[in-house]
N, C-alpha and C positions, 0 to 999 in steps of 0.2 A: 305580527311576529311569526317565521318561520319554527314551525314543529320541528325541524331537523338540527337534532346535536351537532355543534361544531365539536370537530375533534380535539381531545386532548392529551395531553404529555407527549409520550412517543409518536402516537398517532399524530399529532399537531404538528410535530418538528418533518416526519414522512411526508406530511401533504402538504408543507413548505416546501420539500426539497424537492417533491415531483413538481410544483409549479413554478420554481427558482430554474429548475433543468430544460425549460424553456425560452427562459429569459436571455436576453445578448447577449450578457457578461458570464453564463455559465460555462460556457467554453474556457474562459481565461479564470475561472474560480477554481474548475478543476483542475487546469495548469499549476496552479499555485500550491492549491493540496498536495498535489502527484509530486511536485518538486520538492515543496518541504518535509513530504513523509519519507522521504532516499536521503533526507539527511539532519531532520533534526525533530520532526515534527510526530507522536507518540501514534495516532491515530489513522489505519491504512485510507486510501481514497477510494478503496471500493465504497466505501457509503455515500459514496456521491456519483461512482460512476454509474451502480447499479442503479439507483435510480434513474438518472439521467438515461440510461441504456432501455429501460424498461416503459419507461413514456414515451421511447420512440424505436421498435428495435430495425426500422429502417437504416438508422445511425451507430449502430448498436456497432460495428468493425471502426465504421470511423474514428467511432469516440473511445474505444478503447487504444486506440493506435494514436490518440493522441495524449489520452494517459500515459501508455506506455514510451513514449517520447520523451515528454516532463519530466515522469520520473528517472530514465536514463541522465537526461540533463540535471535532474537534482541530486543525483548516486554523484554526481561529479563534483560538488560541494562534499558530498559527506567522505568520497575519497580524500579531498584536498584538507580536510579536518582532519581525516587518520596519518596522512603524508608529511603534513607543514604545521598541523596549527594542535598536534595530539595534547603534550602539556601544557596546554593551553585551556582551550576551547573543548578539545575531547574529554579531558576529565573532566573537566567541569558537564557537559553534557551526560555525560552517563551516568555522573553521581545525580544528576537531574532527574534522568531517568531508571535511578532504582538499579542499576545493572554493575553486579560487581566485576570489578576491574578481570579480576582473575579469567571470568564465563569472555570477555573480547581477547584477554593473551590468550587463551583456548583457539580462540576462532583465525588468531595475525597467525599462531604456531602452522595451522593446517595449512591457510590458503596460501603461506611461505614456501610452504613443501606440494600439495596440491590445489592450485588456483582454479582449477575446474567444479570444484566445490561451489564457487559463487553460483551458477547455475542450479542447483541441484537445492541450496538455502534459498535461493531466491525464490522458490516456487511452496515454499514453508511456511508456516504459520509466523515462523522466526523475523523479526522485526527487521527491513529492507537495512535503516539507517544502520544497524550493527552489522549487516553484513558490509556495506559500502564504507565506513571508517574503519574497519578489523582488513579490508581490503590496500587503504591506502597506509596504513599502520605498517601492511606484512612486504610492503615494499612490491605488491602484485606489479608488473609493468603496464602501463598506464592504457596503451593499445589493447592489450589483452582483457583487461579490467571491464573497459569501452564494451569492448566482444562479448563478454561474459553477460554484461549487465543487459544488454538488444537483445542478446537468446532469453533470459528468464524474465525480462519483464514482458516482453512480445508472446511468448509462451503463459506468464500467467494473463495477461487481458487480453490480449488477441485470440489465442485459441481457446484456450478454458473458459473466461466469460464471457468473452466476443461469441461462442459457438453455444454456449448453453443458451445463454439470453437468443438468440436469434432460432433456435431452433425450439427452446421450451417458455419463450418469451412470458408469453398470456398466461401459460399455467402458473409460472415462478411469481409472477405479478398476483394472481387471484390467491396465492398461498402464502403470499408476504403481505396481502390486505386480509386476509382470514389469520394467518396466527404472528404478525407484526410482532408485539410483545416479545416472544418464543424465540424468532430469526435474530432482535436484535440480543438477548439474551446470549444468544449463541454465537454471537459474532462478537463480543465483549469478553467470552469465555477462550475463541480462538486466540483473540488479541494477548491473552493472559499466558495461554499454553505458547505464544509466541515466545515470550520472555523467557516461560521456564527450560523450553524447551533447548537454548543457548546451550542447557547445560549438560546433554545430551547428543544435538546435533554435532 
């Protein structure tokens, strides 16, 4: 019988996802993540790129530029929710997700009048999917939207995590295996100020 604790709770689900982030199909797991979180899916895909970024940060631009691609491609669903399918599909999703109606007419009002805003939410705590339906909702032109969505998602994983991880790789990793617990705490709390913060941004 080996002496050494296998890890559990948090820790157990971390040292799945670091050895999952090796496996063939973690490429196309993140795809799916990064796609669904742009349009319906509550929970961001950093918790899977970072890891994945952090067990290898040789790959660390790639795999964020291939997040950042996904999610583009999935902001394109959550457009076509806010565009075609709002009384539909859209209510019904954001009454899902706890978010009242009022905090997304807030958001169709701006990007109706300043659509350059998408950039500037995108890089937010503010939840991707509300900006991308509030986007297709404010009648944003469809090209433009496209535009918007390549600058703030390439801007948040490419250069913010793509550069942190690559240059403070090993440290972020020794300090996310020392206070695990703590980072995910605080990444549940971002997720939270994401929501409230609709009502604000």
């Amino acid at each position: 019988m080996s002496d050494v604790a296998k890890p559990r709770g948090l820790r157990a689900l971390y040292a799945w996802m670091l050895a999952k982030s090796q496996g063939r199909n973690a490429w196309w797991a993140l795809a799916a993540f990064a796609f669904a979180e742009a349009s319906f899916f509550p929970i961001p895909p950093d918790v899977m790129l970072l890891p994945m970024m952090l067990a290898d940060r040789r790959r660390a631009f790639r795999l964020a530029a291939w997040c950042a691609f996904w999610s583009v491609m999935g902001g394109m669903l959550g457009f076509a929710i806010g565009a075609l399918f709002w009384n539909t599909a859209g209510v019904w999703l954001i009454g899902v997700l706890h978010i009242p109606l009022e905090q997304v007419e807030n958001l169709r009002q701006r990007y109706s009048e300043s659509a350059y805003l998408i950039v500037a939410q995108g890089l937010t705590p503010v939840p991707y999917k509300i900006v991308t339906i509030a986007s297709g909702l404010a009648g944003v032109p469809f090209f433009l939207f496209m535009l918007y969505s390549a600058i703030t998602r390439s801007l948040r994983f490419i250069v913010l995590e793509g550069l942190l991880v690559h240059f403070f790789g090993a440290q972020a990793k020794e300090l996310l295996d020392k206070y695990l617990e703590v980072a995910m705490v605080a990444f549940l709390v971002l997720v939270v100020l994401g929501f409230v913060a609709l009502r604000y941004l």
